[in-house]
C-alpha positions as CSV (number, residue, x, y, z in Angstrom):
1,X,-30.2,-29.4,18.2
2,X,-28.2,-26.4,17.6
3,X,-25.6,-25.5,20.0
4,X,-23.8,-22.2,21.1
5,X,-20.6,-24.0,20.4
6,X,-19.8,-27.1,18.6
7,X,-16.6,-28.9,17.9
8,X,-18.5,-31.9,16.2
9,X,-18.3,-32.6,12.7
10,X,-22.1,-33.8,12.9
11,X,-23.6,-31.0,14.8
12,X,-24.9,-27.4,13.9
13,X,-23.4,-24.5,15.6
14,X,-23.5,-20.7,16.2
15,X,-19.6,-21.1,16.2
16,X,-18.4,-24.4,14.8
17,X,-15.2,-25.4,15.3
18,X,-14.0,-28.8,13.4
19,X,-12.9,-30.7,10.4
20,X,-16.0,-30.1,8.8
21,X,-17.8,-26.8,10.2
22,X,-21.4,-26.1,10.0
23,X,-22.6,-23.0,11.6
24,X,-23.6,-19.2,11.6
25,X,-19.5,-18.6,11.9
26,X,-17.9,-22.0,10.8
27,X,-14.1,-22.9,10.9
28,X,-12.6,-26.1,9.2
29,X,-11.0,-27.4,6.9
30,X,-14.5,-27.9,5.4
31,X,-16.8,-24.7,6.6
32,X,-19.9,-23.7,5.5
33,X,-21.8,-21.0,7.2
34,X,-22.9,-16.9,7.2
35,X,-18.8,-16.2,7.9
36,X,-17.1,-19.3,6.9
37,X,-13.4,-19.9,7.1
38,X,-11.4,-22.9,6.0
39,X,-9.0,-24.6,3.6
40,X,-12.6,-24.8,1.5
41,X,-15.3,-22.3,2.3
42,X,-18.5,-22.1,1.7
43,X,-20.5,-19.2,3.1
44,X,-22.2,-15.6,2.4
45,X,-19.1,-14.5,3.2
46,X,-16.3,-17.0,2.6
47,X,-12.3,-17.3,3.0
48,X,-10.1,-20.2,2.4
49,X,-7.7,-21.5,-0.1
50,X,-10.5,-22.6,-1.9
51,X,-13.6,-20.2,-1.0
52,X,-17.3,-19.8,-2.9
53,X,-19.7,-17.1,-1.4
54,X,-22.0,-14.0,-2.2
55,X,-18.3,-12.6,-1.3
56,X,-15.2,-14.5,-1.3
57,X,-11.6,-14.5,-1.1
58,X,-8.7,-17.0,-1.7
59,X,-6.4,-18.3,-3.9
60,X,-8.7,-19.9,-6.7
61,X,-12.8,-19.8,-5.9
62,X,-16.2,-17.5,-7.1
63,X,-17.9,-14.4,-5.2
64,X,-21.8,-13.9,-6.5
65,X,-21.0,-10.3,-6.0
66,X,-17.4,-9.7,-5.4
67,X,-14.6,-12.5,-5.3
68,X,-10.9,-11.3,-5.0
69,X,-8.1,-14.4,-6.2
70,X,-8.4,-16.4,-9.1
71,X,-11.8,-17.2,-10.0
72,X,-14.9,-15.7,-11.2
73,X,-17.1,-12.9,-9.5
74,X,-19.7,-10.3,-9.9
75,X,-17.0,-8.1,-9.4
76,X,-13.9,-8.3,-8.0
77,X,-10.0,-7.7,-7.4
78,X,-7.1,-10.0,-8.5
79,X,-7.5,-12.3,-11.7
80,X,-11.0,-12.4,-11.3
81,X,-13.1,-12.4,-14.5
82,X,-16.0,-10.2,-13.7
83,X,-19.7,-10.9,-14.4
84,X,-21.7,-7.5,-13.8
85,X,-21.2,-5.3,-16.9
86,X,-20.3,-1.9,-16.1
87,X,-22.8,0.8,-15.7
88,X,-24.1,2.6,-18.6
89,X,-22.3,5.7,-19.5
90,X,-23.7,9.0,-19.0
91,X,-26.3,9.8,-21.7
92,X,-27.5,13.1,-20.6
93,X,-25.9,16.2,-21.0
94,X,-25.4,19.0,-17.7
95,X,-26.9,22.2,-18.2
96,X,-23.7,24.3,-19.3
97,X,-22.3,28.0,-19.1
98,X,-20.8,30.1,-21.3
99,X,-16.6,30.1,-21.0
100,X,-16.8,33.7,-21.0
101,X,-19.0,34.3,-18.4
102,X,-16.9,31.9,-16.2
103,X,-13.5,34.0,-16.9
104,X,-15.7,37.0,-16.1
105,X,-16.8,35.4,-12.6
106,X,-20.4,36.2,-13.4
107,X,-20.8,32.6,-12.9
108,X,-19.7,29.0,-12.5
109,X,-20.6,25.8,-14.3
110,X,-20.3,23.1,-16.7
111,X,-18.5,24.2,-19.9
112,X,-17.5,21.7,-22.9
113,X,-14.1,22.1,-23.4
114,X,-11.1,19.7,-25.2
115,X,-8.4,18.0,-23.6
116,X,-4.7,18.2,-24.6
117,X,-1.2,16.3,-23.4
118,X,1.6,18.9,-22.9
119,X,4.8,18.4,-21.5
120,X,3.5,20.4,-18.3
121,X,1.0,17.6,-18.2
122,X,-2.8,18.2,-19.3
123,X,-4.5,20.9,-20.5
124,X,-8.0,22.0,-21.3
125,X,-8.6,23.5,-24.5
126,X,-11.1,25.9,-26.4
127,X,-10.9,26.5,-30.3
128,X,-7.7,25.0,-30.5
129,X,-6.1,27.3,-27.6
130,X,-4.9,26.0,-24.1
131,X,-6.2,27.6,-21.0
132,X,-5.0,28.6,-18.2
133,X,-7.2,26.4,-15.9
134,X,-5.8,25.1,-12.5
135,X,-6.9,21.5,-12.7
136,X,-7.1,19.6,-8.8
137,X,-4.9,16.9,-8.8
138,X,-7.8,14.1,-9.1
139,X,-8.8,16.0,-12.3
140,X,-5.4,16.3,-13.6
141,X,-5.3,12.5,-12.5
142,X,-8.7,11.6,-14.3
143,X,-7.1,13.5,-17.8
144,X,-4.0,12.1,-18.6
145,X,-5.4,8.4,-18.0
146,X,-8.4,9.9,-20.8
147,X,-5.4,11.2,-22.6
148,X,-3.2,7.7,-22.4
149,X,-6.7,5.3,-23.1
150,X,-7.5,7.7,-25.8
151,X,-11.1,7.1,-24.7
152,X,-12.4,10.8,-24.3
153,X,-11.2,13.9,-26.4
154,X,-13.6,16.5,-25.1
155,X,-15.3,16.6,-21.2
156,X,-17.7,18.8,-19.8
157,X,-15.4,20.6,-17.1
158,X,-16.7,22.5,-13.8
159,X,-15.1,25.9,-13.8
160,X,-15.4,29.1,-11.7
161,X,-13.1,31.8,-10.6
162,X,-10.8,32.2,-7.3
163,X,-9.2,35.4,-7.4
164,X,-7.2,35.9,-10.1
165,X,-7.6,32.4,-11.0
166,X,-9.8,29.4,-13.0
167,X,-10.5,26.4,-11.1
168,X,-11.6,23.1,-12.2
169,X,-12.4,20.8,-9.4
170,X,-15.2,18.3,-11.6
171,X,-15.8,16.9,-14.9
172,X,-18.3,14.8,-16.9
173,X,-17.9,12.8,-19.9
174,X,-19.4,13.9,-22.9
175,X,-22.4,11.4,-23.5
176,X,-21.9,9.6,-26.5
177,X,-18.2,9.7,-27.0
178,X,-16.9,6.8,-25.6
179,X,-18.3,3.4,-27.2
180,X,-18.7,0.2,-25.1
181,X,-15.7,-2.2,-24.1
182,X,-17.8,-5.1,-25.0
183,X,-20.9,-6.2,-27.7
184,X,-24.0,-6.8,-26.2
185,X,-23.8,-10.3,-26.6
186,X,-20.4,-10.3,-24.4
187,X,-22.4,-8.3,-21.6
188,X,-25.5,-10.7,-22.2
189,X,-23.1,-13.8,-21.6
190,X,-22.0,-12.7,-18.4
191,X,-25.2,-12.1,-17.4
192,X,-25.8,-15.9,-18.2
193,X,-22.9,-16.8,-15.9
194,X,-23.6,-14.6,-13.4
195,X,-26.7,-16.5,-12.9
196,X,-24.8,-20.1,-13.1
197,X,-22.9,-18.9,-10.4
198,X,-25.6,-17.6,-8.1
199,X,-27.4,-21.0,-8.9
200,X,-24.6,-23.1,-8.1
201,X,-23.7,-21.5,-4.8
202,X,-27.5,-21.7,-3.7
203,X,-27.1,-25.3,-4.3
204,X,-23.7,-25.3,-2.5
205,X,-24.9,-23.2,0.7
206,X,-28.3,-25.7,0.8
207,X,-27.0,-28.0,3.2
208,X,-26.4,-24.9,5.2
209,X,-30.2,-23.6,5.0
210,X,-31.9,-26.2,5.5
211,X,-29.8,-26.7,9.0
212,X,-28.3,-30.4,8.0
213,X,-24.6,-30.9,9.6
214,X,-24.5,-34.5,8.1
């Protein structure tokens, strides 16, 4: 029978309060349910000193697709070792515009330019020169960490002209420059453990789906 409320460590609840929780929203020291909160937690979403879920959080524990503590996750914040490989990098490039027609203001566009450090902070280039391009500050941002990871040495910039003045509010990487973090078989190999862990908490949350509060 499942209850609105239960306080029994043997009964199934919508809200289950006790030692050992099972319900839709379970708190415990032991919980396991949809929302489960306890010293261990076990739940689609789960929080606890010790907490396993599809998304978790707590001081050691796993999150299928996002975990933040110590543990492992599909992604996630804290020392968590992430298990979904980042997304491929851009491998098509924008239809682009001529740098003089920009300065011209017969139109606005993508147009390949370098990047530079300066003491001023950085700059975008062409042939060598600087340019007098006002960058937006999450531009300006997005450069100097390029500059600092040395990742990027060239970006397809959005320009156009305000006045007396060239703007650059966008950019796009250059497809190609930047090589992979990790080998395939690294990416493959979290793959592999992504699936452990997905298995694993299936097996963990069973109990759970099958309605059993033994």
């Amino acid at each position: 029978m499942v209850r609105w409320l239960s306080t029994n460590d043997h009964e199934f609840g919508i809200v289950s309060v006790a030692q050992v929780a099972h319900g839709v929203f379970a708190f415990g020291q032991l919980a396991r349910g949809i929302i489960a909160v306890g010293q261990v937690a076990i739940g689609v979403v789960a929080v606890g000193q010790a907490s396993f879920g599809v998304f978790g959080a707590g001081m050691v524990g796993g999150g299928v697709a996002w975990f933040a503590g110590i543990g492992v996750g599909g992604r996630g914040k804290g020392l968590c070792l992430r298990l979904i490989p980042g997304l491929d990098l851009p491998r098509t490039a924008p239809d682009q515009v001529s740098l003089a027609d920009v300065q011209q203001g017969h139109t606005r566009g993508f147009v390949r330019l370098g990047i530079l450090a300066t003491p001023v902070g950085p700059m975008l280039t062409s042939g060598g020169q600087t340019l007098d391009i006002k960058l937006v500050p999450a531009v300006a941002g997005a450069l100097s960490k390029a500059l600092r990871d040395g990742t990027v040495s060239e970006v397809f910039a959005w320009l156009y002209r305000d006045g007396d003045s060239l703007l650059c509010d966008r950019l796009m990487e250059v497809p190609g420059q930047r090589k992979p973090i990790f080998p395939l078989w690294v990416n493959a190999m979290r793959v592999f453990l992504l699936v452990v862990l997905a298995t694993a908490w299936c097996l963990a949350f069973n109990e759970f789906v099958l309605g059993n509060g033994k």
